[in-house]
VOPAGU-2260 file (C-alpha; in pm, 1 decimal, decimal comma):
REM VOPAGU-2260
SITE   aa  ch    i         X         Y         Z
SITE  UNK   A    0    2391,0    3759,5     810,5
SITE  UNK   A    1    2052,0    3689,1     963,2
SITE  UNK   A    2    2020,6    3553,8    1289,2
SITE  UNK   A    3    1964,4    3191,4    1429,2
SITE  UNK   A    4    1652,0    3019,2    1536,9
SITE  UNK   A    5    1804,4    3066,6    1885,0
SITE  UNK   A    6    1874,4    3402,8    1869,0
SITE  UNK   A    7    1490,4    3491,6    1725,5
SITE  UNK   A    8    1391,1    3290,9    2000,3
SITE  UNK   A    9    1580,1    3404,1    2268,0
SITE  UNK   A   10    1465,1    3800,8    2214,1
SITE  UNK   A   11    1103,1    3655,0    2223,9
SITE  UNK   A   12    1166,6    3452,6    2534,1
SITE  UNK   A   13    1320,6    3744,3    2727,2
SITE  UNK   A   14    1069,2    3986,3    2615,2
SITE  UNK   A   15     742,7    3753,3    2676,1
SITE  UNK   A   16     885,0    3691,8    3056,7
SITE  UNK   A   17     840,7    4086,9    3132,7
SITE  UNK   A   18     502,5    4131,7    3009,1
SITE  UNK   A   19     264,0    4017,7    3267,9
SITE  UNK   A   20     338,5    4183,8    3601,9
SITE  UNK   A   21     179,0    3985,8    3883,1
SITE  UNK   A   22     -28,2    4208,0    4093,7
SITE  UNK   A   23     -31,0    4215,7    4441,0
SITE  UNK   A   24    -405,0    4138,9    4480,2
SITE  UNK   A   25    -681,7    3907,3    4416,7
SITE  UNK   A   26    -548,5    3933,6    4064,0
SITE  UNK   A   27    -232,1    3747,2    4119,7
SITE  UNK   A   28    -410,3    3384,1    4046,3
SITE  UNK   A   29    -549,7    3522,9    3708,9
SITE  UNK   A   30    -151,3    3628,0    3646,1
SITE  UNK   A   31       5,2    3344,3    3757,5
SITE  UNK   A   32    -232,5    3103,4    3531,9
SITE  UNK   A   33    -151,4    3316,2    3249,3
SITE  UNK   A   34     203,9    3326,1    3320,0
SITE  UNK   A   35     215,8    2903,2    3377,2
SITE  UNK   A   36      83,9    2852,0    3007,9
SITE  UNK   A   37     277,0    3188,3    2822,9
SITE  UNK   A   38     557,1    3055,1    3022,1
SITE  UNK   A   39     591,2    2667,0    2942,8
SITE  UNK   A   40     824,3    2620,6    2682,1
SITE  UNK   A   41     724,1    2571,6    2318,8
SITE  UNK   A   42     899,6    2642,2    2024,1
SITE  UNK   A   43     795,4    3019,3    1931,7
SITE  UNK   A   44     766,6    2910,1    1590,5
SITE  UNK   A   45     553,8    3242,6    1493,9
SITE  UNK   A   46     759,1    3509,2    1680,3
SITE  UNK   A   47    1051,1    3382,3    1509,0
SITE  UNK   A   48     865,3    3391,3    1158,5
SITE  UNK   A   49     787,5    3751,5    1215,1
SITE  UNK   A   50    1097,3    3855,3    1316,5
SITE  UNK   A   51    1301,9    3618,1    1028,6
SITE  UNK   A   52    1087,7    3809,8     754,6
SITE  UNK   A   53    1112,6    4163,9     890,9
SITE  UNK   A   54    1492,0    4073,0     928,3
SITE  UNK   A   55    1502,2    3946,0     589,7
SITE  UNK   A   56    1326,0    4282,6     460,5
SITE  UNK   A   57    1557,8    4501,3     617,4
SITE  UNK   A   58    1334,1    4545,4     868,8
SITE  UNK   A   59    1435,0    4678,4    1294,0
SITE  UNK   A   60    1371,6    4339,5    1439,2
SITE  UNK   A   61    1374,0    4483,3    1795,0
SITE  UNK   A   62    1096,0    4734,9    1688,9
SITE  UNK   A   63     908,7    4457,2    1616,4
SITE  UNK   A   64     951,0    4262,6    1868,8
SITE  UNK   A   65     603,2    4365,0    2066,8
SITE  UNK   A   66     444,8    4260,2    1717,0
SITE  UNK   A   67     621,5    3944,8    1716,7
SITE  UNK   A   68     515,0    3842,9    2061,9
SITE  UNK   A   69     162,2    3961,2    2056,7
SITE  UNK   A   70     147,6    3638,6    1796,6
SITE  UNK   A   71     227,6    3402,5    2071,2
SITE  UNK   A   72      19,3    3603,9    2372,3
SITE  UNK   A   73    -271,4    3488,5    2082,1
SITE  UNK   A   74    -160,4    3105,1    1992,9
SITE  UNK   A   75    -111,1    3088,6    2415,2
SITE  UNK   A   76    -441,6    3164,2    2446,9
SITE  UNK   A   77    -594,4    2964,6    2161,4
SITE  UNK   A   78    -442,0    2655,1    2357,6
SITE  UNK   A   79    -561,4    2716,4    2705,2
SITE  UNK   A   80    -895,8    2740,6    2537,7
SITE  UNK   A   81    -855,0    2458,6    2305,9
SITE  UNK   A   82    -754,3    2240,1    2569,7
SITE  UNK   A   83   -1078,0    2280,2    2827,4
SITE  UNK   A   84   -1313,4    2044,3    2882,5
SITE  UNK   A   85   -1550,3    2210,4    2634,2
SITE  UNK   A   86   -1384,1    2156,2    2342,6
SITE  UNK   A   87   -1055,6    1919,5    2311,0
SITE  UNK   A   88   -1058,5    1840,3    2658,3
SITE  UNK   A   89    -659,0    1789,0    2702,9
SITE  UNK   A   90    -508,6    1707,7    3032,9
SITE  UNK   A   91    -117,8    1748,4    2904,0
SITE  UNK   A   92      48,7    2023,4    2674,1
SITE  UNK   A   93     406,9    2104,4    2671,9
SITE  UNK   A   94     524,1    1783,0    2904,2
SITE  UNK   A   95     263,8    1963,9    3175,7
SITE  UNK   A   96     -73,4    1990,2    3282,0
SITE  UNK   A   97    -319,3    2201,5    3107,0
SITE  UNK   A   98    -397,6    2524,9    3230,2
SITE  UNK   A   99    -756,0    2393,1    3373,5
SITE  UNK   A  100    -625,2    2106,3    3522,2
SITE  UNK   A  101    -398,7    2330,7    3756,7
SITE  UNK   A  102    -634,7    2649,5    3775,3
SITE  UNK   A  103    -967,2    2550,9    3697,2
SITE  UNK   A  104   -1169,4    2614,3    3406,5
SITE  UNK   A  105   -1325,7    2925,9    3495,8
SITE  UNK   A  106    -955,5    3085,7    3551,9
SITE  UNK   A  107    -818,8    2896,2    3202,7
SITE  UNK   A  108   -1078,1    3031,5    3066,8
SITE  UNK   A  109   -1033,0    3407,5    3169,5
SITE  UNK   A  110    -660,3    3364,8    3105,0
SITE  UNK   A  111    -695,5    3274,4    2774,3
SITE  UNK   A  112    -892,6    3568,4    2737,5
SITE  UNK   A  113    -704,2    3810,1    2918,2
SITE  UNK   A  114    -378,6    3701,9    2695,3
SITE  UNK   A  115    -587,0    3762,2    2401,5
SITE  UNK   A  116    -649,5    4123,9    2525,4
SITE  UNK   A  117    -302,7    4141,4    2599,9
SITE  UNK   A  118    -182,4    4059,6    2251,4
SITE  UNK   A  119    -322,0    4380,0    2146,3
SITE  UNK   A  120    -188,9    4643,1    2403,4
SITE  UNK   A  121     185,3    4459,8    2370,8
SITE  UNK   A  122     126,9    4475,5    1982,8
SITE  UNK   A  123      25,9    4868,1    2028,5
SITE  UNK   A  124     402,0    4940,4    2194,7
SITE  UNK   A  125     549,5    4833,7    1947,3
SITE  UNK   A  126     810,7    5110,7    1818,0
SITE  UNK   A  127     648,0    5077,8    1449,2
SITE  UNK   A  128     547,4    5382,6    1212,4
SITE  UNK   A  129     138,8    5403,9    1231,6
SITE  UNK   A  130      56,1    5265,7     909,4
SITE  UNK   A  131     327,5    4957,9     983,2
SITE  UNK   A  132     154,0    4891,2    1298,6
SITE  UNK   A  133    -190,2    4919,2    1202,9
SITE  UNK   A  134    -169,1    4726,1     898,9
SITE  UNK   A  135      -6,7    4451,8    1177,1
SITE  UNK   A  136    -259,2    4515,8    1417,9
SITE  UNK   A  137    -542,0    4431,5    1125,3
SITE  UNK   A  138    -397,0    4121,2     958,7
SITE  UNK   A  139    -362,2    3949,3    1342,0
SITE  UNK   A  140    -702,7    4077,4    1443,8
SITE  UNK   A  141    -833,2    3890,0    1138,5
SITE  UNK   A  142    -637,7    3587,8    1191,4
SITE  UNK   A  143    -754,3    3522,6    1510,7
SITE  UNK   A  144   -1131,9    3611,6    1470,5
SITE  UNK   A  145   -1374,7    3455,8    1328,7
SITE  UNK   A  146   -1230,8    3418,5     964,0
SITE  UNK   A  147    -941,5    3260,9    1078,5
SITE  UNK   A  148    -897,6    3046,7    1411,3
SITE  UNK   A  149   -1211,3    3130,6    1592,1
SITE  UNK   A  150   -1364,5    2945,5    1268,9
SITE  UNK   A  151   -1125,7    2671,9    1267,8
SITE  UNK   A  152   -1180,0    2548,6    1618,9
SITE  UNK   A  153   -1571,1    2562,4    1508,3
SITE  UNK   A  154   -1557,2    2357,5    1209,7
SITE  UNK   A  155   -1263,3    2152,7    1410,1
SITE  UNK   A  156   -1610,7    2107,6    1675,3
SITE  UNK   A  157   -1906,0    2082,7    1431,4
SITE  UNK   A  158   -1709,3    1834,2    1209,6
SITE  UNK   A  159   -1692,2    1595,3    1481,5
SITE  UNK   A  160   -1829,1    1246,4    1407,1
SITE  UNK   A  161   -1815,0    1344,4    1053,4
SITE  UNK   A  162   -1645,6    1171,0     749,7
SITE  UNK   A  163   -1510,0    1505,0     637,8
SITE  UNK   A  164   -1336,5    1516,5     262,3
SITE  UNK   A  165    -945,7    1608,8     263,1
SITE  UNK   A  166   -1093,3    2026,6     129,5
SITE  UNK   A  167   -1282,4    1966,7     425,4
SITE  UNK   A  168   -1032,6    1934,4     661,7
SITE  UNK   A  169    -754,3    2157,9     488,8
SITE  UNK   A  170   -1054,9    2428,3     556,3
SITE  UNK   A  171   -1040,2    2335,2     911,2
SITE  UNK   A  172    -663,6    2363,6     959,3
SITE  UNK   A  173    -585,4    2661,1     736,0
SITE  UNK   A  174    -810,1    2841,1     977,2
SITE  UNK   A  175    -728,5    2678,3    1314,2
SITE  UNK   A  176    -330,8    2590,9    1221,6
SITE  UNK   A  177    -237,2    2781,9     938,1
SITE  UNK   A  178    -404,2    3177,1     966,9
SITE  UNK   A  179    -193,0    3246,0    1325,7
SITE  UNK   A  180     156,0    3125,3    1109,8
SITE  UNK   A  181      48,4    3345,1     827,7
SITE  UNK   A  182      -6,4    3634,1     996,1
SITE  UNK   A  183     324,6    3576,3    1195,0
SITE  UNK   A  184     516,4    3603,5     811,8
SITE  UNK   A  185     281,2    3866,6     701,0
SITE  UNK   A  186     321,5    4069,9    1002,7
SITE  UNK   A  187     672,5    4070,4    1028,6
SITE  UNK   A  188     640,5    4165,4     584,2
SITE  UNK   A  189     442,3    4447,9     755,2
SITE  UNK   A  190     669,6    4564,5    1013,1
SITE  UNK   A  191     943,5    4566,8     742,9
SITE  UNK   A  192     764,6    4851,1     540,8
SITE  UNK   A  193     711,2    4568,5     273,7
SITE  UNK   A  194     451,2    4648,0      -8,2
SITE  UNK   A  195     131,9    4441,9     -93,5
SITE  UNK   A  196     313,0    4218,2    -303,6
SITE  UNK   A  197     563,4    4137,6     -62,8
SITE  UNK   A  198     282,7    4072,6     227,6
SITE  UNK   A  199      85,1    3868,3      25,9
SITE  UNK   A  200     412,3    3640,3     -53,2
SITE  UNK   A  201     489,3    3621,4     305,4
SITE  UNK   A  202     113,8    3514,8     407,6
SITE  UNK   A  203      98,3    3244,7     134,8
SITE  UNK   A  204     426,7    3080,2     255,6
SITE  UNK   A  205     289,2    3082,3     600,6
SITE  UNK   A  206       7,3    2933,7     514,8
SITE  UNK   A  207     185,3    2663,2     315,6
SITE  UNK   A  208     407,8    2607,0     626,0
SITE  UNK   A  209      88,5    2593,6     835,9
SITE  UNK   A  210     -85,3    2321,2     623,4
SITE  UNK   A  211     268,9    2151,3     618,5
SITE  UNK   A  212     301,7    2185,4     982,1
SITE  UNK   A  213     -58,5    2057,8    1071,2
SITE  UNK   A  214     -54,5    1723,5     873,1
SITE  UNK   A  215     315,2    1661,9    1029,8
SITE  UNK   A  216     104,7    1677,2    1376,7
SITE  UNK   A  217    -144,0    1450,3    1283,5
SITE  UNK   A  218     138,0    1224,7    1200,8
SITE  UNK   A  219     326,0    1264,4    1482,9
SITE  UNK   A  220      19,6    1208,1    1691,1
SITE  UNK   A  221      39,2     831,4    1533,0
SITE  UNK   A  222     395,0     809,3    1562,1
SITE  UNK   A  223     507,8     975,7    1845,8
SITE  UNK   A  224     499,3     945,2    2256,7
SITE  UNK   A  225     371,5    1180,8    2530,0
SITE  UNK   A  226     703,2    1219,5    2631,7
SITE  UNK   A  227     890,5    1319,7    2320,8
SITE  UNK   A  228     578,4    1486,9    2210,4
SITE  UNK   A  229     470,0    1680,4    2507,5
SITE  UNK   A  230      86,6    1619,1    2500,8
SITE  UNK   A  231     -90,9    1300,2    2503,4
SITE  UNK   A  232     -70,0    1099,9    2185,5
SITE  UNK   A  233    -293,2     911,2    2017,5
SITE  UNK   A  234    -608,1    1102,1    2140,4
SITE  UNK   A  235    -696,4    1193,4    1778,2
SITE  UNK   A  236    -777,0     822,9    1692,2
SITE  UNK   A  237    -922,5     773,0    2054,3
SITE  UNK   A  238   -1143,5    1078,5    1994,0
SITE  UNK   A  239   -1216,4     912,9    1615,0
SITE  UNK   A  240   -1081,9    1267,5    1497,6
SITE  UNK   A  241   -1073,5    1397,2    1115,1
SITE  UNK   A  242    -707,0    1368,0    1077,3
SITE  UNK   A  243    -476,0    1321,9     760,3
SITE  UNK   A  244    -338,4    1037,9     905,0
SITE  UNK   A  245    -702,5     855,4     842,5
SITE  UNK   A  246    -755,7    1001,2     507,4
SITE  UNK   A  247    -378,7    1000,2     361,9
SITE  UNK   A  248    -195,9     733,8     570,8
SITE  UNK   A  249     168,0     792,0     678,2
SITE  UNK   A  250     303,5     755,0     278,0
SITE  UNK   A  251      83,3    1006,5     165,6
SITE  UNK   A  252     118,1    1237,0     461,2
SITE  UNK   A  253     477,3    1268,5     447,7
SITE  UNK   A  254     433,7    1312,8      50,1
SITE  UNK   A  255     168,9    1567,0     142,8
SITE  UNK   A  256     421,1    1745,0     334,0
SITE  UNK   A  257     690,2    1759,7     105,5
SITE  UNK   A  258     514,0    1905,7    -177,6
SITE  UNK   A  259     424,7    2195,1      47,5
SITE  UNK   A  260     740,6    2251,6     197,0
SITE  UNK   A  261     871,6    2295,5    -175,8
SITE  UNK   A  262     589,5    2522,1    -275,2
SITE  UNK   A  263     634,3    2733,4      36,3
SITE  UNK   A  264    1032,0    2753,3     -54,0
SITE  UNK   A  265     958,5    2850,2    -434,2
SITE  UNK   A  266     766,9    3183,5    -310,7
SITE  UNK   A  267    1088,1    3241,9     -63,6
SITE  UNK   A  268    1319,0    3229,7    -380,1
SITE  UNK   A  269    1078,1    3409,9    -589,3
SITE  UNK   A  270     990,6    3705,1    -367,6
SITE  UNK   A  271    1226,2    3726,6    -104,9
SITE  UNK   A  272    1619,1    3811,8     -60,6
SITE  UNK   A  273    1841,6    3631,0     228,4
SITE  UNK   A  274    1593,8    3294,7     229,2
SITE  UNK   A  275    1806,6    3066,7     359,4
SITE  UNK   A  276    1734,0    3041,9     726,1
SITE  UNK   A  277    1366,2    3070,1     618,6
SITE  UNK   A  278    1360,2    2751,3     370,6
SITE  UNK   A  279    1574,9    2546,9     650,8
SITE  UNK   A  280    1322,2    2642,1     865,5
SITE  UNK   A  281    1063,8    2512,6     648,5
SITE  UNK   A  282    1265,1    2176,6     586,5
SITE  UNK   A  283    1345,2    2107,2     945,0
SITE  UNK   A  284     971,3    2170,5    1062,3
SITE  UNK   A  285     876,7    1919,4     784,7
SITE  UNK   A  286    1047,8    1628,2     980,3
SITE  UNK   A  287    1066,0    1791,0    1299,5
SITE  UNK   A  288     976,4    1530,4    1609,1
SITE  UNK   A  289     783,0    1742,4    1891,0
């Protein structure tokens, strides 16, 4: 019997609260910004996808752990940086003020970058055979470069005060939403000893999940409040944003969603054994409310 959400999450939560040691120098502030942000909640939706699938593929879980976590020292980092001034400007994530707001933006900024850094070393302890660990240490190197989020946030930028087409935007968010969730399934495929077959499975229902997962944002971003949300809401429409919201409206969003949920839990049956606490996670992300 595979574990709960809780479980997954509570192994990732312990183990991300060891891995910064605050120094006792002129280092400490650099720490403790990195720490406020790594440290602030969220649901650890991609630690517990990579730990699920190596589960599910007979995988050790705990050797992968360090694998599993260096996905969300990466997605940290991608949201102290997607939240300065330069780019989305965001003064609230997680029910708290942005890493900038508190810190600055020249320490958000080096935090975001030292976590990124980070990701590697932790992934690099992880107890995994050398060929498991590289092949994990390539596909998250890839989705977090400039092929996968690095290029999302661009487009995300460059497409601003555009009409962009729905392909247009899927682009965006398959790079800047979806390629960190993929990598979370394919990595944990990896860390499992799983073939090509098996990876490639695991990346295409993350990515399903990611698209899935992005367009319930943009509705929720309509929908929702700051409170229950955690961020400010209704900054995509203030910011006259490329959401799926303005091209789709709520029916065809939440149709949107479902037929991608379903295609993402077809390749689970098809591929995978023990899918069950995978597709419910798919289903309860789907009409999830934060």
């Amino acid at each position: 019997m595979m574990m709960s959400y809780e479980d997954y999450k509570a192994l990732a939560e312990g183990y991300l609260k060891h891995i910064i040691s605050v120094p006792d120098d002129d280092g400490a502030g650099l720490a403790e910004s990195m720490k406020y942000s790594l440290l602030a909640g969220g649901k650890r939706i991609r630690p517990v996808l990579a730990l699920a699938f190596c589960e599910a593929l007979g995988g050790d879980i705990y050797a992968a752990l360090p694998a599993a976590c260096a996905l969300e020292l990466i997605h940290t980092y991608s949201l102290i940086h997607d939240d300065l001034p330069c780019m989305d400007d965001d003064v609230l994530r997680r029910g708290k003020p942005t890493n900038h707001v508190v810190y600055g933006e020249c320490t958000a900024t080096l935090a975001g970058d030292a976590l990124q850094s980070l990701a590697f070393e932790t992934m690099l302890s992880a107890d995994l055979p050398v060929e498991r660990l590289v092949r994990c240490i390539k596909i998250l190197a890839k989705a977090a470069g400039y092929q996968g989020m690095c290029r999302g946030q661009f487009l995300d930028m460059a497409g601003e005060g555009c009409a962009l087409t729905a392909e247009q935007l899927t682009e965006i968010n398959n790079c800047k939403t979806g390629a960190l969730l993929s990598a979370a399934c394919a990595i944990g495929a990896a860390a499992a000893g799983a073939g090509d077959t098996k990876i490639e499975a695991a990346s295409r229902f993350g990515s399903l999940l990611g698209l899935a997962f992005q367009i319930r944002d943009d509705v929720l971003d309509v929908i929702s409040t700051d409170t229950e949300l955690g961020k400010t809401v209704g900054s995509d429409a203030e910011e006259m944003k490329n959401t799926y919201m303005s091209l789709l409206g709520l029916d065809g969003c939440t149709a949107e969603i479902d037929t991608l949920t379903a295609s993402a839990i077809s390749i689970l049956e098809e591929h995978f054994p023990r899918t069950e606490f995978l597709a419910d996670l798919a289903r309860s992300l789907a009409k999830r409310s934060n």
